[in-house]
C-alpha positions as CSV (number, residue, x, y, z in Angstrom):
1,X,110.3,101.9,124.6
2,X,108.3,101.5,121.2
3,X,110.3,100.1,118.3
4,X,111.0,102.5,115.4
5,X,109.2,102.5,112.5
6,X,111.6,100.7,109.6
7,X,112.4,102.6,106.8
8,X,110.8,101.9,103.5
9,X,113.4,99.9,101.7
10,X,115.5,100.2,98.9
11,X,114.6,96.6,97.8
12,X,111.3,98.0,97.0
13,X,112.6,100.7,94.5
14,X,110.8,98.7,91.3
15,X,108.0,101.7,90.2
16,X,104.4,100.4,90.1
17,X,102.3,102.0,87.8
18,X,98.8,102.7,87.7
19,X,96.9,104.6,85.0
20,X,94.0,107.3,85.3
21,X,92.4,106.6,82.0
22,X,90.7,109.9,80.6
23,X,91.4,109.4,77.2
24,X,94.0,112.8,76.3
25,X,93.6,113.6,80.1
26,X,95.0,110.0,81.2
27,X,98.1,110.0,83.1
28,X,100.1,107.6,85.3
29,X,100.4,107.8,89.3
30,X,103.9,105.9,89.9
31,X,104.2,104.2,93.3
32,X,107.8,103.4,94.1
33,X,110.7,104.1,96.9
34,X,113.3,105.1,94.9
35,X,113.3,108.5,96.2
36,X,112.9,112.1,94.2
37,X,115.9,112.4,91.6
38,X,113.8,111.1,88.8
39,X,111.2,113.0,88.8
40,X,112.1,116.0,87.2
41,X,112.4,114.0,83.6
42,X,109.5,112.9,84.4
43,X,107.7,116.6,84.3
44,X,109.5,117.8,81.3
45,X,107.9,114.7,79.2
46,X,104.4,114.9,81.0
47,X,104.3,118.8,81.1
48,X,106.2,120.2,77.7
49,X,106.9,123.3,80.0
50,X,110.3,125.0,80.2
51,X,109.6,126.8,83.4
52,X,107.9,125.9,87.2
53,X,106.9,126.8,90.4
54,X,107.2,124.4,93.4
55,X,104.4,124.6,95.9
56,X,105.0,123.4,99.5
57,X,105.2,123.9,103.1
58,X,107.9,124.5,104.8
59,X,108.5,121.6,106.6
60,X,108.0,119.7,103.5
61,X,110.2,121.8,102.3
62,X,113.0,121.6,104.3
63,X,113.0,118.0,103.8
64,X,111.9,117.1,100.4
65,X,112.1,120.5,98.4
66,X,116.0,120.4,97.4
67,X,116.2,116.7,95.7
68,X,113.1,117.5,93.9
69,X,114.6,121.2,92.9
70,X,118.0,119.2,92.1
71,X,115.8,117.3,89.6
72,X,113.9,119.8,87.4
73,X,117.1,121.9,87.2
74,X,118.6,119.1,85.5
75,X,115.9,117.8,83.5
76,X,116.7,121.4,81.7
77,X,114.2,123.8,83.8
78,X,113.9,127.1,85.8
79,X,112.4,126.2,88.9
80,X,111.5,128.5,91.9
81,X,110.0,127.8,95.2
82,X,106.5,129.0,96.9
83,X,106.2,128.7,100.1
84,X,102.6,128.5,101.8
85,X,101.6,128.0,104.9
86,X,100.9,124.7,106.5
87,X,97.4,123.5,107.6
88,X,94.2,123.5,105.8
89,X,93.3,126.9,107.1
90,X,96.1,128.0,104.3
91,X,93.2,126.4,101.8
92,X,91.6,130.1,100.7
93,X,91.2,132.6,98.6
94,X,93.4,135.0,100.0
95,X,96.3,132.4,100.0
96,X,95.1,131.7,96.4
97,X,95.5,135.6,95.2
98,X,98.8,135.7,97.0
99,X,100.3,132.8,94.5
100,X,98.8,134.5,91.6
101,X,100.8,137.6,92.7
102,X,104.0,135.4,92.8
103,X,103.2,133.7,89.8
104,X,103.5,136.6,87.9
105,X,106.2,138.6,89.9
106,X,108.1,135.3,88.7
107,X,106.6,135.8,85.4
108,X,105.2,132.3,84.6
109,X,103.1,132.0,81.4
110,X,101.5,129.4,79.7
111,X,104.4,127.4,79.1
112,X,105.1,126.9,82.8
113,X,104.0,123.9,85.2
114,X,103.3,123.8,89.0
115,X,104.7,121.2,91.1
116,X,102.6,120.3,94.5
117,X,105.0,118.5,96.8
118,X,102.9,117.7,100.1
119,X,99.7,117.1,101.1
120,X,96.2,117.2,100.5
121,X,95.9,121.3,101.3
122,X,99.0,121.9,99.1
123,X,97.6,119.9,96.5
124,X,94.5,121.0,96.2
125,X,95.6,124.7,96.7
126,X,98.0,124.2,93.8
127,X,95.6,122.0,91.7
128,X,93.0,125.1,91.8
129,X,95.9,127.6,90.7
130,X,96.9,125.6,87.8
131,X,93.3,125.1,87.0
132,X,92.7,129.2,87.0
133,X,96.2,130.8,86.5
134,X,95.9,132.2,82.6
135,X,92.7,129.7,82.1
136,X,94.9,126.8,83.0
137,X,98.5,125.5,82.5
138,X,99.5,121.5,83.5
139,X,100.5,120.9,87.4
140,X,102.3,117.6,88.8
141,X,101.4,116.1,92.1
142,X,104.4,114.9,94.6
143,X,102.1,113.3,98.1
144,X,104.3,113.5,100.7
145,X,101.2,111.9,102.8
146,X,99.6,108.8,102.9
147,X,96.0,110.7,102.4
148,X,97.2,112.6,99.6
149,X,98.9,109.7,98.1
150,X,95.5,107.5,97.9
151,X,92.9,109.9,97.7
152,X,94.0,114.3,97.4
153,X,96.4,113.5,94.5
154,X,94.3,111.4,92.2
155,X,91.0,112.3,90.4
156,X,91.4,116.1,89.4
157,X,89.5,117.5,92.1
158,X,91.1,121.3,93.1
159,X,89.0,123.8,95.7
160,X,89.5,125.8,98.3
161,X,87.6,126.5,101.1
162,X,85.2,129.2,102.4
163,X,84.4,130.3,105.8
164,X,80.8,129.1,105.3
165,X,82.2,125.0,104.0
166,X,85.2,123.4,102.7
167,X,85.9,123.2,99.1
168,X,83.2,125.4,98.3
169,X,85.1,126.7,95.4
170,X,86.8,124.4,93.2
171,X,87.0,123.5,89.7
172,X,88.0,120.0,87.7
173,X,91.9,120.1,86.5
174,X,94.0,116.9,86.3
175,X,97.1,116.5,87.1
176,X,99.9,115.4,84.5
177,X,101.5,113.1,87.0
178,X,101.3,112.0,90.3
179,X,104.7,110.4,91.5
180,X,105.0,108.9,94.7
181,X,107.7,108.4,97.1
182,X,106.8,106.0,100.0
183,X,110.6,107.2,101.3
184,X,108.6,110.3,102.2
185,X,106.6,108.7,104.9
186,X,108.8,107.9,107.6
187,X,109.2,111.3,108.8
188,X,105.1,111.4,109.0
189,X,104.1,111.7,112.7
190,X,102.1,108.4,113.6
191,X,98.7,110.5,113.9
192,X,99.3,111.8,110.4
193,X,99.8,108.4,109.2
194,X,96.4,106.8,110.9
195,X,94.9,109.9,109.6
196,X,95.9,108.9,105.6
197,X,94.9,105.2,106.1
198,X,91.3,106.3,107.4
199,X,91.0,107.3,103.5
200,X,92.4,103.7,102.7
201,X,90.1,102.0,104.9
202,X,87.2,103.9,103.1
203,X,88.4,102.7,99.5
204,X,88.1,99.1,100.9
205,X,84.7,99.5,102.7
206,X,82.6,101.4,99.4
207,X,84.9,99.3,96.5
208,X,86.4,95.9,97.5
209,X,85.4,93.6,100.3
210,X,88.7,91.4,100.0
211,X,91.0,94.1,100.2
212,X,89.2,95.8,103.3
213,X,90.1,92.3,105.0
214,X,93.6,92.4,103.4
215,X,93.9,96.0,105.8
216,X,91.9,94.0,108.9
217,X,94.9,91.5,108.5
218,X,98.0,93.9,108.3
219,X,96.7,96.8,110.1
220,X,99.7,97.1,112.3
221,X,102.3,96.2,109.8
222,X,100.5,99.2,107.3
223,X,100.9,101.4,110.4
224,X,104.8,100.7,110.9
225,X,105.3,101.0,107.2
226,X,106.5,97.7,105.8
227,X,107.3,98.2,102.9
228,X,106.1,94.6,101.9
229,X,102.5,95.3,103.3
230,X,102.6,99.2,102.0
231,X,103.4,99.5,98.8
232,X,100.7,96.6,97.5
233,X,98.1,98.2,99.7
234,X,99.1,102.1,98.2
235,X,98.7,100.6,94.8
236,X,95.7,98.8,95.3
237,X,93.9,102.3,96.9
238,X,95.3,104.2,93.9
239,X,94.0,101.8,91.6
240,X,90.1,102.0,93.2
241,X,90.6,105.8,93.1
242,X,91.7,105.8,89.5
243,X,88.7,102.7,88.2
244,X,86.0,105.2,89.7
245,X,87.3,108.3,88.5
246,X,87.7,106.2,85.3
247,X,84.2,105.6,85.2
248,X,82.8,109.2,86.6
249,X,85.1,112.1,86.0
250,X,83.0,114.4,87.2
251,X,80.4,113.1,89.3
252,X,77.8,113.1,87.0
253,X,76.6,109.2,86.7
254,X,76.7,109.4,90.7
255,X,79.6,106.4,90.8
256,X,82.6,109.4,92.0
257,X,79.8,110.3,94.6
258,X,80.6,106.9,96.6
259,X,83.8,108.5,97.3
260,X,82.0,111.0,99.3
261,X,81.7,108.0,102.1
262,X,82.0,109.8,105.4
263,X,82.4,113.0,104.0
264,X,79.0,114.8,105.1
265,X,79.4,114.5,108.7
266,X,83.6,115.0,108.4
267,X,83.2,118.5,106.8
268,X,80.7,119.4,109.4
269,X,83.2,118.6,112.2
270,X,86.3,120.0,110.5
271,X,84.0,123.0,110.1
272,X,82.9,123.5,113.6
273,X,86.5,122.8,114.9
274,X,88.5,125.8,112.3
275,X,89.8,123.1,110.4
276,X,92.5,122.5,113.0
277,X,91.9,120.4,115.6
278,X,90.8,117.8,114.3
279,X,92.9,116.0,110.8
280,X,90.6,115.1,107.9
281,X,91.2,111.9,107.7
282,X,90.2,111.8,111.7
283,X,87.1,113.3,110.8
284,X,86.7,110.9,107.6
285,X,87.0,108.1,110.4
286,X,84.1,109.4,111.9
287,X,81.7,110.1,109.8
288,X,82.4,106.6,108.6
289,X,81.3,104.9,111.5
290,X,78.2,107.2,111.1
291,X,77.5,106.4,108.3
292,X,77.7,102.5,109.0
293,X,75.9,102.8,111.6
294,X,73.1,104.9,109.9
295,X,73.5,102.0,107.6
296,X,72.9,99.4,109.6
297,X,69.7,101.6,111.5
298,X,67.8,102.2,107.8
299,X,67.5,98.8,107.4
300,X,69.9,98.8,104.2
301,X,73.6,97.2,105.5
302,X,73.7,93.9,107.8
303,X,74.4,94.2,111.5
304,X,77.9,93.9,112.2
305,X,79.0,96.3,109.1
306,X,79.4,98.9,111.6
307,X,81.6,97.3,114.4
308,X,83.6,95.8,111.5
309,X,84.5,99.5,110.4
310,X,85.1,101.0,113.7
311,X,87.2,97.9,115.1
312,X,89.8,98.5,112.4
313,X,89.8,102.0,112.4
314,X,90.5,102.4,116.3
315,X,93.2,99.5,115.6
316,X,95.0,102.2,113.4
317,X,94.4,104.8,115.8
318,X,91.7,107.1,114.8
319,X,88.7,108.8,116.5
320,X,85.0,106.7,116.2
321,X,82.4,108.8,117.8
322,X,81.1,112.5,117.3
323,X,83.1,115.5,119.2
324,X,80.5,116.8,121.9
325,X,79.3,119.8,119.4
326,X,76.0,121.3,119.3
327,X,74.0,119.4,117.2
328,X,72.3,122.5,115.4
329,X,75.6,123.2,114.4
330,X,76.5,120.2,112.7
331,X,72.8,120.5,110.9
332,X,73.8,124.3,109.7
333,X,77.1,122.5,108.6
334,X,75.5,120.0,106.4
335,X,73.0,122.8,104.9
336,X,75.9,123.9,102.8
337,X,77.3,120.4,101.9
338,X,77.8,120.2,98.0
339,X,76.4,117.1,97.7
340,X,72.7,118.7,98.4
341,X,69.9,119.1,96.4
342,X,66.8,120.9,97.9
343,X,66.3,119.7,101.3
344,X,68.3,116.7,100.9
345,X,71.9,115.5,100.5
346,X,72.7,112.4,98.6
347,X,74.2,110.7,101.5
348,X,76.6,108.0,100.9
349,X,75.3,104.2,102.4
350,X,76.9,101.0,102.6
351,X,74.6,97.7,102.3
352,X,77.9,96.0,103.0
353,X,81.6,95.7,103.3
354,X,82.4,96.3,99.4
355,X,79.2,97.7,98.4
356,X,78.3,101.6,98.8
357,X,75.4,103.2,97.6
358,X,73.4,107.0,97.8
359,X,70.2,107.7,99.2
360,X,68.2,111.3,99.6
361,X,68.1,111.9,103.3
362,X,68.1,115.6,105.0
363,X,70.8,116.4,107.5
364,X,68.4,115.8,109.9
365,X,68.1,112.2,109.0
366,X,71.4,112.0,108.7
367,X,72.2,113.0,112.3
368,X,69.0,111.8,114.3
369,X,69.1,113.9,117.8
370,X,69.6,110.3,119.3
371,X,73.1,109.6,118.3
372,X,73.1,106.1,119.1
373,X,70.9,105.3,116.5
């Protein structure tokens, strides 16, 4: 019988903080375990609003929703709770009109804040209401996940999805605050867990060489949540997340398009499987082993990159190689990836562990009818 996962511990409570610096858009993502209580100050003093609507699921809910409510009602605000439902299938417009309708049944107005306590679908889902309820009013991200602490919460991005591609629809709004439990991940299902550190692996292999090695070294120990392992690694993914958002806040110098690393081929599969069999971050997984791969076949990464990538991700449990889907249908997929231009999709490289880079290639290229290649 496995061991269970240890608890984050309260030894760890000291807040790390790590700054998003867009000049009057800036604002801090703290990384701590010192649960949920002090959040709701928190909101008043990023937000200036006197009223706000909590956005979750409800198993988040059930769990997380009631300290966090506790909070704002004592930092001086009128709170109320929303409901969605869970999984990225939630991510649409008809989920979107519904919490406009709620919005105003509950009559929030401009002086009123949203609260996204999950992960990345209730962020995201949230982040593009804030961004269009009344031409935009602040929202605060809570990640309950390890994918939507490292990567959903941080940068501004909001969408939802469409039946033809996923996030489709989306506008730029950041956040006021991201605050992070780590106490939040140790009732995250082990596939949910692998799933969010396929997104950590990913800021390591585009970003920083010597922190990809520090997750080769304490891949097990990230995966069982020591807290002495977790928190440094959390921080360090934040802070590559926040230096290229920094840089490119809305992909137009092409240095936030690195981020894109396994994306292509990960929103064609989540596509052809409904978004819901397969978790993002799985799909992330595989795509970047493609892309590695497609690296290391162009003639632009070294040999090895590849295996280096797909070695640590299976260590952490997540899916390498492409679901048996027609592969006309991944092609049609990528036709409607928002990364495309013409004919051709600036598709996200690696010339080594560290070091990512785009080139123009068509979804053919991308996905060669020999996958081995």
């Amino acid at each position: 019988m496995s061991a269970r996962p240890k608890k984050i511990a309260r030894s760890e409570a000291r807040p790390r903080v790590v700054r998003v610096s867009l000049g009057e858009r800036s604002y801090p993502i703290r990384i701590a375990s010192d649960g949920l209580g002090g959040v709701g100050a928190e909101v008043v003093k990023r937000t200036r609003a006197n009223q706000v609507a909590l956005i979750t699921v409800p198993g988040v809910g059930r769990r997380y929703a009631g300290p966090v409510m506790r909070s704002l009602r004592e930092a001086g605000l009128r709170v109320t709770r929303i409901d969605v439902p869970d999984g990225d299938a939630s991510k649409n417009l008809a989920q979107l009109a519904e919490l406009y309708d709620a919005f105003l049944a509950r009559g929030l107005d401009r002086k009123s804040a949203l609260v996204a306590l999950g992960g990345g679908m209730v962020g995201d889902l949230t982040g593009f209401a804030a961004a269009t309820y009344l031409r935009g009013i602040p929202f605060v991200q809570i990640p309950t996940t390890i994918l939507s602490m490292v990567d959903a919460s941080i940068g501004g991005k909001t969408a939802v999805n469409l039946p033809q591609g996923k996030n489709l629809i989306g506008a730029f709004h950041q956040p006021s605050l991201v605050w992070i439990d780590t106490g939040t991940l140790a009732s995250l299902p082990r596939r949910e867990r692998a799933a969010g550190m396929a997104e950590v692996v990913k800021a390591g292999a585009l970003w920083d060489a010597r922190f990809f090695a520090r997750l080769e070294r304490d891949a097990e120990r990230l995966m069982a949540l020591e807290p002495g392992a977790l928190i440094p690694v959390l921080e360090r993914a934040c802070r590559i997340k926040a230096e290229v958002v920094a840089q490119d806040e809305r992909e137009e110098t092409g240095v936030r398009a690195l981020l894109n690393l396994g994306h292509t081929l990960a929103h064609a599969i989540e596509k052809q499987m409904g978004y819901e069999e397969i978790l993002h971050g799985e799909a992330v997984a595989i795509g970047m082993v493609h892309a590695a791969r497609r690296s290391e076949a162009l003639g632009l990464a070294a040999e090895g990159t590849a295996p280096r990538i797909e070695d640590l991700l299976l260590r952490l449990g997540l899916p390498t190689e492409i679901p048996r889907y027609d592969r006309r249908a991944h092609l049609e997929a990528m036709k409607v990836d928002k990364k495309k231009e013409g004919r051709k999709i600036h598709y996200v490289v690696l010339r080594r562990i560290g070091e990512a880079e785009t080139v123009e290639l068509s979804p053919a290229e991308i996905l060669p009818a020999r996958r081995s290649a």
